[in-house]
C-alpha positions as CSV (number, residue, x, y, z in Angstrom):
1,X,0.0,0.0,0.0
2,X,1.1,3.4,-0.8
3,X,0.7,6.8,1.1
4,X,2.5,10.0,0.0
5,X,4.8,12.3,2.8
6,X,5.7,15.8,1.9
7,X,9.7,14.6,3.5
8,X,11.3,11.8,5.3
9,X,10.7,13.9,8.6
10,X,7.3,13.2,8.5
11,X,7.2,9.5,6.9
12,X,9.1,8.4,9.9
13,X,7.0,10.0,12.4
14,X,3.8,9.0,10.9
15,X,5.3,5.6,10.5
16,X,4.5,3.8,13.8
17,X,0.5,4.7,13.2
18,X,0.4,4.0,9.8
19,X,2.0,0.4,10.2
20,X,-0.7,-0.8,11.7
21,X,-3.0,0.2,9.6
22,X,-1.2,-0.1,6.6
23,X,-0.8,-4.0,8.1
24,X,-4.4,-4.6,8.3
25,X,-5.5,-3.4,5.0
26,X,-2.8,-5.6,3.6
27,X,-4.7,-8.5,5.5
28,X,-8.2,-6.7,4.0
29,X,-6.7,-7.3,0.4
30,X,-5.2,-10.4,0.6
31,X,-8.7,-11.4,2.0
32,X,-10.9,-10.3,-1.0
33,X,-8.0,-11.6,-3.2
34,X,-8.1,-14.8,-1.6
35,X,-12.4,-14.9,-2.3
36,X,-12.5,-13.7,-5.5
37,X,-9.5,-16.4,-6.6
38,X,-12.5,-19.4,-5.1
39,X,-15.2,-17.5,-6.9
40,X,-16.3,-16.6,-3.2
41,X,-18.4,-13.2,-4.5
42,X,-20.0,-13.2,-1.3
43,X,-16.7,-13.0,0.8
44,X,-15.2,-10.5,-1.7
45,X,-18.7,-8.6,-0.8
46,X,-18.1,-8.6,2.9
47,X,-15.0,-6.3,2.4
48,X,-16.6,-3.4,0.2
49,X,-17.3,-1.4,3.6
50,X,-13.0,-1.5,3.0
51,X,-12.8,-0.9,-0.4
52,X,-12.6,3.2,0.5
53,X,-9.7,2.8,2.3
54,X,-7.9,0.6,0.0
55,X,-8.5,3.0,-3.0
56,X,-7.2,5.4,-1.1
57,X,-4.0,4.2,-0.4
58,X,-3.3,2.3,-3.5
59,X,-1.8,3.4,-7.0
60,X,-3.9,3.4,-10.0
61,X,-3.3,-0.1,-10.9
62,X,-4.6,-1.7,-7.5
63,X,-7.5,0.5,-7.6
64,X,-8.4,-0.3,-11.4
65,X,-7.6,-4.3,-9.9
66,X,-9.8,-3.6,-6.6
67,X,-12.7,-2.0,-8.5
68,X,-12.8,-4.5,-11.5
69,X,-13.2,-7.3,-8.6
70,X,-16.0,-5.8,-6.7
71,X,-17.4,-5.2,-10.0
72,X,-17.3,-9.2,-10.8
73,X,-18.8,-10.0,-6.9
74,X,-21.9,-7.6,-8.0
75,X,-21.9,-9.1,-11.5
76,X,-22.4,-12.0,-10.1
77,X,-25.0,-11.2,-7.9
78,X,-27.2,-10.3,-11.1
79,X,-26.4,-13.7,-13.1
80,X,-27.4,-15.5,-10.0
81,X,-30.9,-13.7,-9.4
82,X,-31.4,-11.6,-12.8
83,X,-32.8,-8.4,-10.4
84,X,-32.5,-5.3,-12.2
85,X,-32.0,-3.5,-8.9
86,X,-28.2,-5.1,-8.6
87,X,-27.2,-3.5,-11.7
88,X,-27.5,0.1,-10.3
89,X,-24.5,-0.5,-7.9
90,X,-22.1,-2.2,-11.1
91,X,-22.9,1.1,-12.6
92,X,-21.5,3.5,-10.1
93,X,-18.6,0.5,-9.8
94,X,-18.3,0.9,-13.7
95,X,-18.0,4.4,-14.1
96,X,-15.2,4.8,-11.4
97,X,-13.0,2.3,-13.5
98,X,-14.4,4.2,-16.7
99,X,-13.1,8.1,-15.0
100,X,-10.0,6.0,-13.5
101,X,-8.8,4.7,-17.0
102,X,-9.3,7.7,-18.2
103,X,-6.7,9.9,-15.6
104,X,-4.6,6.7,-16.5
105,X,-4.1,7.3,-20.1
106,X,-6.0,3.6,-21.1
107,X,-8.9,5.2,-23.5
108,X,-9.5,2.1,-25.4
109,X,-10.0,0.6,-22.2
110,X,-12.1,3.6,-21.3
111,X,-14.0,3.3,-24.4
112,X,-14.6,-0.5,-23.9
113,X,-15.7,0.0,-20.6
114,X,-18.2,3.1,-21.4
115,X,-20.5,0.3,-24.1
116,X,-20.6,-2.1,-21.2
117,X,-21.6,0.2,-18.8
118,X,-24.7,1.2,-21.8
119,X,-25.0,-2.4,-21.3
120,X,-25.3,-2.4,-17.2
121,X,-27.7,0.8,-17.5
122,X,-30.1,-1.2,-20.5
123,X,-30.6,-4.0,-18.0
124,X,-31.3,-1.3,-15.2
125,X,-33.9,-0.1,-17.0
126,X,-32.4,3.1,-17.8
127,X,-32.1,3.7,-21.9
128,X,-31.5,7.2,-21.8
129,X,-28.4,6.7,-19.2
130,X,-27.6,3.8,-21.9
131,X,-27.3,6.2,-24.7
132,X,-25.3,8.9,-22.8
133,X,-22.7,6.1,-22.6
134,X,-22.6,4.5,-25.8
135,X,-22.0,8.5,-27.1
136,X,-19.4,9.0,-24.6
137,X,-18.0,5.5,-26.1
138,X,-18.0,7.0,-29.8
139,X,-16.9,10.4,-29.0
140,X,-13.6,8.2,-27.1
141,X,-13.5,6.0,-30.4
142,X,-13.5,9.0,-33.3
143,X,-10.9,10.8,-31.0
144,X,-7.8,8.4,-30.8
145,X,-8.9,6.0,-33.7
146,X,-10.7,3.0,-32.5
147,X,-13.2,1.7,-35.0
148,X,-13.9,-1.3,-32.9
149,X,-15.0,1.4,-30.4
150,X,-16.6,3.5,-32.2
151,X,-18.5,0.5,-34.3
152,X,-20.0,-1.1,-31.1
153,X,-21.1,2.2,-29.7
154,X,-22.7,3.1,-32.9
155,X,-24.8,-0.6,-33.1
156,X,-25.5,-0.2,-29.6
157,X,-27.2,3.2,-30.3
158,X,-29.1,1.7,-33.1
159,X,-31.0,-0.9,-31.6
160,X,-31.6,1.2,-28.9
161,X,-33.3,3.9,-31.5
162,X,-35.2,0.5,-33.1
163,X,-36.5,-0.6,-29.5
164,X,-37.7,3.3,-29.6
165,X,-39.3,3.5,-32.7
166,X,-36.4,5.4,-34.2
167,X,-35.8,3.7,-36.9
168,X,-34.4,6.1,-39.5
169,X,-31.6,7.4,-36.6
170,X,-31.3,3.3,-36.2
171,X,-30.6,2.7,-40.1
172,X,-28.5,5.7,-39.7
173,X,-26.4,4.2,-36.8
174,X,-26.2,0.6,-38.2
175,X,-24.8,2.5,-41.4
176,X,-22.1,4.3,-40.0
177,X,-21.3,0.8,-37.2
178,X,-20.9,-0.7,-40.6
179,X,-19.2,1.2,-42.4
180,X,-16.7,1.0,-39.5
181,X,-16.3,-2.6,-39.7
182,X,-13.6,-2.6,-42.9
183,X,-11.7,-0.4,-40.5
184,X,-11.0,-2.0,-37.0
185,X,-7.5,-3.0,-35.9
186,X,-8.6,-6.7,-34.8
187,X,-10.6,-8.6,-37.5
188,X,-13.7,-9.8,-35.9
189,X,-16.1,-11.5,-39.1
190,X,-18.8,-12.2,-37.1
191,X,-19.2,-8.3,-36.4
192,X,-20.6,-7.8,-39.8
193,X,-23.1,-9.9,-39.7
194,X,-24.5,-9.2,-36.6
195,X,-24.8,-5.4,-37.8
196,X,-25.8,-6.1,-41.1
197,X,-28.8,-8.7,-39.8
198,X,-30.1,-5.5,-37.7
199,X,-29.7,-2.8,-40.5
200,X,-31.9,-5.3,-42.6
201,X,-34.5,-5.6,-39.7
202,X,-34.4,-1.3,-39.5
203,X,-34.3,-0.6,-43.5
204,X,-37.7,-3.3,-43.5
205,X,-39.2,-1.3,-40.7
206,X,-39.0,1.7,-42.8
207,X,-39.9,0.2,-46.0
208,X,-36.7,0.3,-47.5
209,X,-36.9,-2.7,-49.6
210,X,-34.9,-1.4,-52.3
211,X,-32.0,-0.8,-49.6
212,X,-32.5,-4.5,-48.6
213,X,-31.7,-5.9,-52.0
214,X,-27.6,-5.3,-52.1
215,X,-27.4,-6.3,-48.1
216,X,-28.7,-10.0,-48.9
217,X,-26.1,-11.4,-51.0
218,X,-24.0,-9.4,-49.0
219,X,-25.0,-11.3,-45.7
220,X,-25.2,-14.5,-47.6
221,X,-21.2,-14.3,-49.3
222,X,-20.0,-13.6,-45.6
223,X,-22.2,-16.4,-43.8
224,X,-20.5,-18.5,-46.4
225,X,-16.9,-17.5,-45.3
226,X,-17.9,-17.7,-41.8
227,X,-19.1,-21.4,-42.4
228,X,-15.9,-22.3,-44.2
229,X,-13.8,-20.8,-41.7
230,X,-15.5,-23.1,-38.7
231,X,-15.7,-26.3,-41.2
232,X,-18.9,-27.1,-39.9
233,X,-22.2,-25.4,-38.2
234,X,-22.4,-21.6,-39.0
235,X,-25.5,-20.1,-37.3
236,X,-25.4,-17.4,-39.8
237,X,-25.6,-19.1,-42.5
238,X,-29.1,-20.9,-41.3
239,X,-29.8,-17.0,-40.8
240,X,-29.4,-16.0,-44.2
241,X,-31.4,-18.3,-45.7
242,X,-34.3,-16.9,-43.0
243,X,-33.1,-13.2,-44.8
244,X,-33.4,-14.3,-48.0
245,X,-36.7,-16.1,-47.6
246,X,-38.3,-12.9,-46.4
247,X,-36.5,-10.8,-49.2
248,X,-38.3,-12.9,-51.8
249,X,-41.9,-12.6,-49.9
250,X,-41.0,-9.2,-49.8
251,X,-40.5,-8.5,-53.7
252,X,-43.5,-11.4,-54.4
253,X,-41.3,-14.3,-55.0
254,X,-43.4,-16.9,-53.1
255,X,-41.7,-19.9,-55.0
256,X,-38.0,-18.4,-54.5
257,X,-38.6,-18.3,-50.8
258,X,-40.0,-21.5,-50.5
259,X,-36.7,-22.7,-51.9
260,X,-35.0,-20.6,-49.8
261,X,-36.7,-22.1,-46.6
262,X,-36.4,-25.7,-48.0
263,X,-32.4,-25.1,-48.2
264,X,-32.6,-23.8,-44.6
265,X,-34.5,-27.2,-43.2
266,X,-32.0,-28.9,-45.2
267,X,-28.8,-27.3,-43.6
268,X,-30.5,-28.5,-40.0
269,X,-30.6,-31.9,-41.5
270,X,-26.7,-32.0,-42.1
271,X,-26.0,-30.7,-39.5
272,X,-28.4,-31.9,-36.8
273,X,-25.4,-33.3,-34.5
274,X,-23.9,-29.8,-34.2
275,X,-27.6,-28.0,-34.2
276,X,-28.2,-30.1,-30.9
277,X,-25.2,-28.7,-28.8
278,X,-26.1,-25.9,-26.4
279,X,-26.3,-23.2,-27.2
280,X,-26.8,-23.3,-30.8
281,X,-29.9,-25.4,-30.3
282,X,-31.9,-22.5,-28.7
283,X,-30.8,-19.8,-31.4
284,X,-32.1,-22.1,-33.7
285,X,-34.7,-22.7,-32.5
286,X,-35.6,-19.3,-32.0
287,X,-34.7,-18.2,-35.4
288,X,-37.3,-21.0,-36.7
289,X,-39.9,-20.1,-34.6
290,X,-39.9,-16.4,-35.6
291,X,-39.8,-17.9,-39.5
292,X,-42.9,-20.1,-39.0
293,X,-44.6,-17.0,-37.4
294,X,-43.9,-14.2,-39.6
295,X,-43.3,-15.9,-43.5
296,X,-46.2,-15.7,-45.2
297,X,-45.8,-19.2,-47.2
298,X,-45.8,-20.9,-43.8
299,X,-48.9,-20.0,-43.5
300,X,-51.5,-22.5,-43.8
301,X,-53.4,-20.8,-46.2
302,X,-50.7,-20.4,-48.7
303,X,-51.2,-24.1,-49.7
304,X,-47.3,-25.2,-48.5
305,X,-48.4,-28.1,-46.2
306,X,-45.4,-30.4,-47.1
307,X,-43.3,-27.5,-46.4
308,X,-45.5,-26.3,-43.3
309,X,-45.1,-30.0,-41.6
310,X,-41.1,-30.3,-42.6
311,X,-41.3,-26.6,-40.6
312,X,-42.9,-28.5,-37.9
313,X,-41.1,-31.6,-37.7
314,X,-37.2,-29.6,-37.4
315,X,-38.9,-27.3,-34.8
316,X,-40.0,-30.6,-32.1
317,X,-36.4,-32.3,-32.4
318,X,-35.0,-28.7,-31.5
319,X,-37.6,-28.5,-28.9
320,X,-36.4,-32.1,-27.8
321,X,-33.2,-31.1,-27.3
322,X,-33.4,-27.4,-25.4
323,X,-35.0,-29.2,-22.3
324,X,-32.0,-31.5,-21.6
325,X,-29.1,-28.8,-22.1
């Protein structure tokens, strides 16, 4: 622990007092770093009336280390009971380590830091706090240089404005998060996609159709490369065939997205192994769900009952499986 003197006059006479103390927030320390090494969130919790005195004594470092395992003991709280409450007190924990970082020099850590806390204050309940953060996030990433930053504050923003009812700011958003893709420092492929599946979902709800048509291929060549680069199961690439399904409904193609959900049911069949294994299972099954609900030609008035029953069929094995995992 560390305490500054203004000379060696006074270090030595304060020294006999501060000893002791300095002695028992050592033990304090070694306690919470002792719990949080066993996963003991609890015992790391029954320090924080300590945690004060520890920052205060500490170099930047050890604070950044002290705060960032409180933080875990309250995460943990919240994955244990899912209470919106407990993420109010990660918050103020976050945005300590977020100004601390910042006085450090770290601002892609900063910036990394600010999206999660959007994250923290989205759970809370608090969407306005949310956006404050993710704009904090993209101011940090335009001014030093960090696309990844400024890409995920940008797609956080836009589903945000979608879950609003913004969905021209959202399109916007998704836009400029994609545009930032081609840009970031570490390659990440699956970014794309995930952006480019929510500009498609925005550009629909403002009846941009004709902005759809170039983004479909586009999502389907990079599902592709996603699936060759894992050799096997690619989640996006079941995903794409749900896009272009609802592209050809869109435009009137009834037949083309038939085809296009036949080659879907057909990718679980080749794959059904891999399909089973949590959690893929549950995404897929969710993504087949929300296909038999909203495509038209699964409806059964649209005549497709061989289609409508294979539908059916590949949604109870998934359904068999989810219970188990």
């Amino acid at each position: 622990m560390h305490e500054s003197y203004c000379g060696a006059e006074c270090q030595r006479a304060a020294w006999k007092g501060h000893k002791k103390s300095c002695a028992r927030l050592e033990d304090v320390y070694g306690e919470i770093s002792a719990a949080a090494a066993a996963g003991d969130w609890q015992g790391v919790l029954k320090c924080e009336g300590r945690m004060e005195e520890l920052l205060k004594v500490s170099p930047d470092t050890l604070c950044d280390l002290i705060l960032r395992t409180f933080l875990q003991a309250r995460m943990g709280e919240i994955s244990e009971d899912g209470v919106r409450e407990n993420a109010l007190p990660c918050t103020i924990l976050q945005e300590r380590r977020v100004q601390l970082l910042g006085k450090m020099g770290r601002f892609r850590d900063q910036g990394q830091l600010m999206c999660e806390l959007a994250g923290l204050f989205e759970f809370a309940g608090e969407p306005q706090q949310a956006v404050k953060c993710f704009n904090r996030a993209r101011n940090v990433g335009e001014a030093h240089g960090f696309f990844s930053i400024e890409c995920r504050a940008c797609k956080g923003l836009g589903q945000l404005a979608m879950k609003e009812g913004r969905c021209q700011d959202a399109v916007d958003l998704l836009q400029n998060a994609l545009a930032a893709v081609p840009l970031i420092e570490v390659e990440d492929s699956t970014r794309q996609l995930d952006i480019l599946e929510l500009l498609i979902d925005a550009l629909y709800l403002t009846d941009a159709i004709d902005d759809v048509e170039p983004l479909v291929p586009r999502f389907r060549k990079a599902a592709k490369e996603e699936a060759r680069k894992t050799g096997g199961f690619c989640f996006f690439e079941l995903t794409s065939f749900v896009i272009s399904a609802r592209f050809h409904e869109a435009r009137g193609k009834s037949r083309d997205a038939a085809r296009e959900v036949r080659a879907l049911l057909n990718l679980l069949r080749r794959h059904e192994a891999e399909v089973q294994m949590h959690p893929v299972v549950r995404a897929c099954e969710e993504s087949l769900r929300v296909a038999a609900t909203n495509l038209k030609i699964l409806d059964p008035a649209h005549g497709e009952e061989e289609l409508i029953a294979e539908m059916a069929s590949e949604l109870a094995k998934l359904r068999a499986h989810i219970g188990p995992v």
